[in-house]
N, C-alpha and C positions, 0 to 999 in steps of 0.2 A: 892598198892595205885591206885584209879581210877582215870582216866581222862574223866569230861566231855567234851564231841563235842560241840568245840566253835560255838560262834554264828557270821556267816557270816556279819561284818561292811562295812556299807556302803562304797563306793571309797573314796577315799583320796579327800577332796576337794568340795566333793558333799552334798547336803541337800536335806532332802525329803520333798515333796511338803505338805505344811498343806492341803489340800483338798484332793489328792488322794494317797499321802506317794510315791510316783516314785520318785528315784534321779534322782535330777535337780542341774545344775550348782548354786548357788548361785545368787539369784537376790532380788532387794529390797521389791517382794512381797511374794517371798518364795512361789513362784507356780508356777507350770507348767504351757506352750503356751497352752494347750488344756485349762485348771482351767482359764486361766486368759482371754480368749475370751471369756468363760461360761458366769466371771463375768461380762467380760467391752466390748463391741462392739464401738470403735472409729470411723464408720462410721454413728452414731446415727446422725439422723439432716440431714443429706445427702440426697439430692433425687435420688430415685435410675432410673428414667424414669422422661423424660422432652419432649416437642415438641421444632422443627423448622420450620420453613416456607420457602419455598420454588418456586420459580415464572419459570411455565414451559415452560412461552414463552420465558426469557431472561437467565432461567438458572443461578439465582442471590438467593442465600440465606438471609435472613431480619435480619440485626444484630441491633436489639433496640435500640433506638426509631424508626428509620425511614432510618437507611441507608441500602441500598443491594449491594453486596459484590459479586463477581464472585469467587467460589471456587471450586476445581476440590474433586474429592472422595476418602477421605485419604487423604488429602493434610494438611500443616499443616495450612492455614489460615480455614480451617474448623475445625481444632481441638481445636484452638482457640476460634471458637467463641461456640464451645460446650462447653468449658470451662468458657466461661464466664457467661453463664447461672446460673450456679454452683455458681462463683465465690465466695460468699456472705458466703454457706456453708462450703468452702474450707477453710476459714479461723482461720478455732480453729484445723487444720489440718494441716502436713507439706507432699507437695504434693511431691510424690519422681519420680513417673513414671507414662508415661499416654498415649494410643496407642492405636489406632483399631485393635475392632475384627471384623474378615472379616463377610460381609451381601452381601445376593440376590441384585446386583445394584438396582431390581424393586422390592425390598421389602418394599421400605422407611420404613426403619428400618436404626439405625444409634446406634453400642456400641461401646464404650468407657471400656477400661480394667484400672484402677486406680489403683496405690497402693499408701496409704497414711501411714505416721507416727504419733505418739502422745503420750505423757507422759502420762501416767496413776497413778495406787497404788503404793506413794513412790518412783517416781522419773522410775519406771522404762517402759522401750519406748516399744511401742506394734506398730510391723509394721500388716497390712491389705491388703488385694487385693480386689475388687468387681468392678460390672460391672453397668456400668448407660446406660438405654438404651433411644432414642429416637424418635420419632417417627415424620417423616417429613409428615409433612402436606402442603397441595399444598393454594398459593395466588397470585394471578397477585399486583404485582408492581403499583405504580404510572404509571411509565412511559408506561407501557403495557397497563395500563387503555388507555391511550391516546392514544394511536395508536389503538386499538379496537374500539373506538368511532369516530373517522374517521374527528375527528374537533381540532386532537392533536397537529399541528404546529405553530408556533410562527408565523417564520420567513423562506422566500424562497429566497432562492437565482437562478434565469435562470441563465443559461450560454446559448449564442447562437453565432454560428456562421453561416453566408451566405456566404456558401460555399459547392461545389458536393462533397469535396472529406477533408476527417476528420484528417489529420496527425495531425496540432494542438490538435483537441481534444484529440487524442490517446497521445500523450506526453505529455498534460497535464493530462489527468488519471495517467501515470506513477508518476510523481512528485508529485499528491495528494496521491497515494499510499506510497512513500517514506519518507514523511512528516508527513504521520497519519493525513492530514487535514479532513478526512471522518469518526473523528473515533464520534462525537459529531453528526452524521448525523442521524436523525429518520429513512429516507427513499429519497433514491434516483434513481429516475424516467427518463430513457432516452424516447425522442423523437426522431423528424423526424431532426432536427438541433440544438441541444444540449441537456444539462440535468438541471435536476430540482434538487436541495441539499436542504431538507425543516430540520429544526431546530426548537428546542424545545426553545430557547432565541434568542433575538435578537442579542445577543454578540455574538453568536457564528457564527450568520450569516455573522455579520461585519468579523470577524477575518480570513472567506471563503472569500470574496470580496477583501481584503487588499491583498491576498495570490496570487489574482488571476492577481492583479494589478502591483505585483512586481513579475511576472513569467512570462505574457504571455503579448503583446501588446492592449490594451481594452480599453472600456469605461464605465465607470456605471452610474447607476440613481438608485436615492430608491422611494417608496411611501408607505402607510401605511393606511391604511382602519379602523376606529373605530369598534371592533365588541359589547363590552358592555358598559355600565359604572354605577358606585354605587355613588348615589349621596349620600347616607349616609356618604362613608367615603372616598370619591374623587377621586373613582381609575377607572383609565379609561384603557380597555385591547384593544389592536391594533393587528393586523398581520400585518407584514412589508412583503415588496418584493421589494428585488433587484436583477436590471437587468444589467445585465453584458456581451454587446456585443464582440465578440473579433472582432480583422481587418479578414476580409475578403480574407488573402492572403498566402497560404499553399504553403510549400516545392516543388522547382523544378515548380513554376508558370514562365509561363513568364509575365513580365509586363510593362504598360507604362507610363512612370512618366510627370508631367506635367511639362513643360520649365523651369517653377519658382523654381521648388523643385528640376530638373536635375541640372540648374546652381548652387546654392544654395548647393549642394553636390562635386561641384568641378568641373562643366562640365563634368560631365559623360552624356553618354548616355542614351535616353531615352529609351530604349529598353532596361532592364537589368532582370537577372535571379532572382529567390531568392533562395539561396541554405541553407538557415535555415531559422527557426522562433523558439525563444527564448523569455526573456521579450524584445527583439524588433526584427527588420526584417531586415534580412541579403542580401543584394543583389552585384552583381558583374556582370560586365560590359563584355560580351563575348568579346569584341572588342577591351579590352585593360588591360584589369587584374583588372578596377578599383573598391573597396569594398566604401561599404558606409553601416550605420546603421541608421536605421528608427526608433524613439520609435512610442508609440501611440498617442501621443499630435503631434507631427508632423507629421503621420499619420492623424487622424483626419482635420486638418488645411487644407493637398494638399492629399486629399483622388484619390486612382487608383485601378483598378480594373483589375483581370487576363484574356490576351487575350482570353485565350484554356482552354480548358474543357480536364480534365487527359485522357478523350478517346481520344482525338484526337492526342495523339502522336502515333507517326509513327516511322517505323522501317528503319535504313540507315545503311547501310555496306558502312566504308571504302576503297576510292579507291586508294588517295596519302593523306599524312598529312607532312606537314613541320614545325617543331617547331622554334617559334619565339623566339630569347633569348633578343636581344635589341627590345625595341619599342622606340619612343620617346613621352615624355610627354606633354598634351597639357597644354593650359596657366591655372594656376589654378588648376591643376588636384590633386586631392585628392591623398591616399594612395593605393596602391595594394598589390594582395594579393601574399603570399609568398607559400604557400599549392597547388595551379594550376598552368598551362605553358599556354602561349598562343600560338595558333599553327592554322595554315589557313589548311584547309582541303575539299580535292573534297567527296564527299558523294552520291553516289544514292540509292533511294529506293527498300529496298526489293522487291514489288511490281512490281518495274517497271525494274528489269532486266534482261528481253526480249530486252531493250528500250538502245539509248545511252544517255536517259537524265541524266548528274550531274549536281550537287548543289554544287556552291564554298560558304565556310563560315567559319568564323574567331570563335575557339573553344576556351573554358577556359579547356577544359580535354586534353592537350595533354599528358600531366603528365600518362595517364591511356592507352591511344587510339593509337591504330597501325595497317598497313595497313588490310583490311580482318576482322576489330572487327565490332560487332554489337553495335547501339548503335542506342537511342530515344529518336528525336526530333518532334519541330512544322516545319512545311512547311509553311512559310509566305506568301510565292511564289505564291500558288494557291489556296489561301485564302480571304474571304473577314473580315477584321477587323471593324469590328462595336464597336468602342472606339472613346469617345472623343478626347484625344488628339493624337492618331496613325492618324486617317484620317486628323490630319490636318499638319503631318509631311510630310518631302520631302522624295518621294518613291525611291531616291537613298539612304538615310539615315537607310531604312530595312532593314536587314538582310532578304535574300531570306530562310535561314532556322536556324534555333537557336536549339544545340545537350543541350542536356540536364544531361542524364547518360547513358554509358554503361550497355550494356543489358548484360545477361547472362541468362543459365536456368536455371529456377523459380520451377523447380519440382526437380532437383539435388539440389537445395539450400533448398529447406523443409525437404528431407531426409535427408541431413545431419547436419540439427541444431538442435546441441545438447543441447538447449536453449531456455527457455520461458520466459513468463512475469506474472506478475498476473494481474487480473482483479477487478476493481470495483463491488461490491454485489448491482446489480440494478434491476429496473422491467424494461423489454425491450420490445421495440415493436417489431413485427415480423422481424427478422434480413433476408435479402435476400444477393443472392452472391455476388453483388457488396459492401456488406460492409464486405466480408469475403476479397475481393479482395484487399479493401484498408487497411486490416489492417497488408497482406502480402507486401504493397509498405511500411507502416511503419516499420515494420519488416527489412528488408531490407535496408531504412536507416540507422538503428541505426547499421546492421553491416558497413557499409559506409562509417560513420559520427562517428569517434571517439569521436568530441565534445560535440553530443548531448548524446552519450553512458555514459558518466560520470555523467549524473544526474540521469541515470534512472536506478532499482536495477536491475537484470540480473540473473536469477536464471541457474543452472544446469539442464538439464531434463538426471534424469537416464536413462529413458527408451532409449536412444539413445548414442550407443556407442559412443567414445571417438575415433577421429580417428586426424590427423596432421593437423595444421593449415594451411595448404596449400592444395587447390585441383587441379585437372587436369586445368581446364578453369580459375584456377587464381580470383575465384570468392571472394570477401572477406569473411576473416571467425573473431568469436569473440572468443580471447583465452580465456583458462581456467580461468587465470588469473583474468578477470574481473570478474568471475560467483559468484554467491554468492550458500552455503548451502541451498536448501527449507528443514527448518528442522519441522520434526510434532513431537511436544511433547508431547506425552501420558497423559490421566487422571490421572497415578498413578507414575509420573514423579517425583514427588514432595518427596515418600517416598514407599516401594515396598506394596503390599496389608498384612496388620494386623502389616505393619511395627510399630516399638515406635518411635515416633514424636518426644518426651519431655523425654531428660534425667537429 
């Protein structure tokens, strides 16, 4: 008896494809993934290449109609609005995954790797991959347009102060940096005594003036100049400018108040320091501890002006200091302050000792000051004061000298702060050393003045080791504590290069 050689049955389970007879699992169109993208391409309708536009001066892509977007390469707010392009076609589609393939940064070129799904022959789902490429084309913006043309501004806000020496301004740039008040700014322009903040609307200018009104002691004014008008359909276009003085009177001034405004504070002294300027002016009475606050309306009203010009402090080495713990209060006397000691101190000039001339005078640093320190004040003594109301005071009532701060050295203090600030993005005029000089006295401040350190952000500088809060000379330092991260977030921060965005 013969046996024929059976014929090899398919697997268990499997069907051959009607198109090219391969077993295939089982599916509702009975053909294989090769046969069945033959027949059906689920990407039909799709464009496979689209444009964007792109503005090279602000770095803002145009997401239609008319908004521009800041978005980094690879990021997902760019992959978004690649996808909305699409979007329209996307919809007889179900989108499963969607993510850069990586390009030449300077190819403007921009692909997208898509895989979509879609029912097909009989229920049954055909996934796809393919790739849409697009091509960035470059377009200045609105906003570009206007600053190109050189007639882009609304609205300008001055700031100006009369004054040689700029601390106010320097802490007020700190506090517009902390607040983002510059972020609406088209362009801002320093001069010779203040800067110029010009604005694309007048709102925005206003909400610069309000800021500046409830931070710093000041005065404004606005005006407004018509530049067109459409008598067809009634619109009249203006640039506004507002002017925004501030007071006249920077950290460590001495100054002389007039009779009305000294009584009127508590009988203080007219002779008083100002050891801040905040939204008002801090002043404190060498003589007796006593504080007082000045806003700008009553600045304005009993206006005073600073004897000394910041060059004119002088160098005094202590010779005896004796701290005062009781004083007694006179009729009326306002509050003192709890932060300084008042202490009578002999003083002579560096300068003059060769000489045995001292200088006896009543100090608000005794809290800081011991025999042998350096420290800088004015010399009233051999001075001529050209002020209204000083020359008309009783010359026992001066103070022969008025200490101001403790000196230290200024070149040991730069090498070891580990600590910067950032800066306003401005056009400046020729900067010389004296404005390098005054921005090392505010500097120095703020390590000083705990008070004014809390408004202003404080960054870490790596480049400068990390060493103890405490140095040999006792010089103040600013801990870690306060410093904030300068952190720089990469272009591809947002997702790593040919990362998937969208799962």
């Amino acid at each position: 008896m013969e046996y024929l050689p059976a014929v090899a049955a398919p697997a268990q389970g499997h069907i051959l494809c009607c198109q090219c007879g391969v077993p295939i699992p089982p599916n509702p169109a009975n053909m294989c993934v090769g046969c069945l993208r033959a027949q059906v391409d689920i990407t039909e309708g799709i464009p496979k290449q689209g444009t964007v536009h792109f503005c090279k001066q602000c770095e803002r892509y145009l997401q239609p109609p008319g908004t521009w977007i800041q978005c980094a390469l690879e990021s997902r707010e760019l992959l978004a609005l690649c996808l909305k392009k699409i979007k329209a076609s996307l919809s007889k589609v179900r989108l499963i995954d969607a993510g850069f393939i990586w390009t030449e940064p300077h190819s403007k070129r921009l692909k997208l790797k898509l895989t979509v799904q879609k029912e097909v022959i009989n229920g049954a789902v055909l996934q796809q991959v393919f790739v849409v490429e697009y091509i960035v084309q470059s377009q200045m913006c609105e906003d570009c347009h206007r600053i190109e043309a050189k007639d882009f501004w609304k609205a300008v806000v001055q700031v100006r102060q009369k004054t040689v020496h700029k601390k106010t301004f320097y802490y007020l740039e700190q506090l517009i940096l902390k607040h983002r008040l510059h972020q609406n700014t088209l362009r801002i322009k320093e001069i010779h005594d203040g800067l110029d903040f010009y604005y694309s609307s007048k709102q925005h200018a206003q909400k610069m003036v309000d800021f500046l009104q409830c931070t710093v002691p000041c005065r404004s004014k606005s005006s407004q100049r018509l530049i067109s008008h459409d008598i067809h359909s009634n619109v009249y276009n203006y640039k506004s400018t507002f002017s925004v003085e501030i007071v006249p009177i920077c950290k460590d001034n001495v100054v002389c108040l007039s009779p009305k405004l000294a009584q009127s504070l508590g009988n203080m002294s007219q002779i008083c320091v100002c050891v801040r300027v905040t939204s008002t002016i801090h002043l404190i009475d060498p003589r007796t501890l006593q504080i007082a606050e000045i806003d700008g309306n009553t600045y304005w009203r009993h206006p005073f002006n600073s004897l000394f010009h910041p060059k004119q402090l002088e160098e005094f080495i202590i010779m005896d200091i004796n701290r005062v713990h009781q004083k007694k209060k006179g009729a009326g006397a306002g509050a003192r302050s709890n932060k300084h000691t008042l202490a009578e101190a002999w003083v002579r000039k560096t300068s003059e000792l060769d000489t045995d001339h001292q200088y006896f005078c009543c100090t608000h640093l005794g809290h800081i000051l011991n025999p042998g320190d350096l420290v800088l004040g004015f010399d009233l003594a051999n001075c001529n004061l050209n002020d209204e109301f000083a020359n008309k005071m009783n010359p026992q009532h001066i103070p022969d000298v008025v200490l101001i701060k403790k000196s230290y050295d200024r070149s040991k203090r730069q090498r070891r702060r580990n600590w910067k600030l950032k800066e306003l993005e401005r056009d400046r005029e020729a900067s010389d050393t004296d404005d390098e000089r005054q921005y090392q006295d505010f500097l120095e401040d703020l390590e000083e003045d705990e008070t004014i350190r809390k408004n202003v952000n404080i960054y870490r500088n790596a480049d400068i080791p990390v060493e103890s809060d405490t140095d040999d000379d006792g010089a103040p330092r600013i801990s870690l504590a306060e410093m904030l991260e300068d952190l720089h977030i990469s272009e591809d921060a947002t997702g790593g290069e040919g990362a998937e965005m969208l799962t």
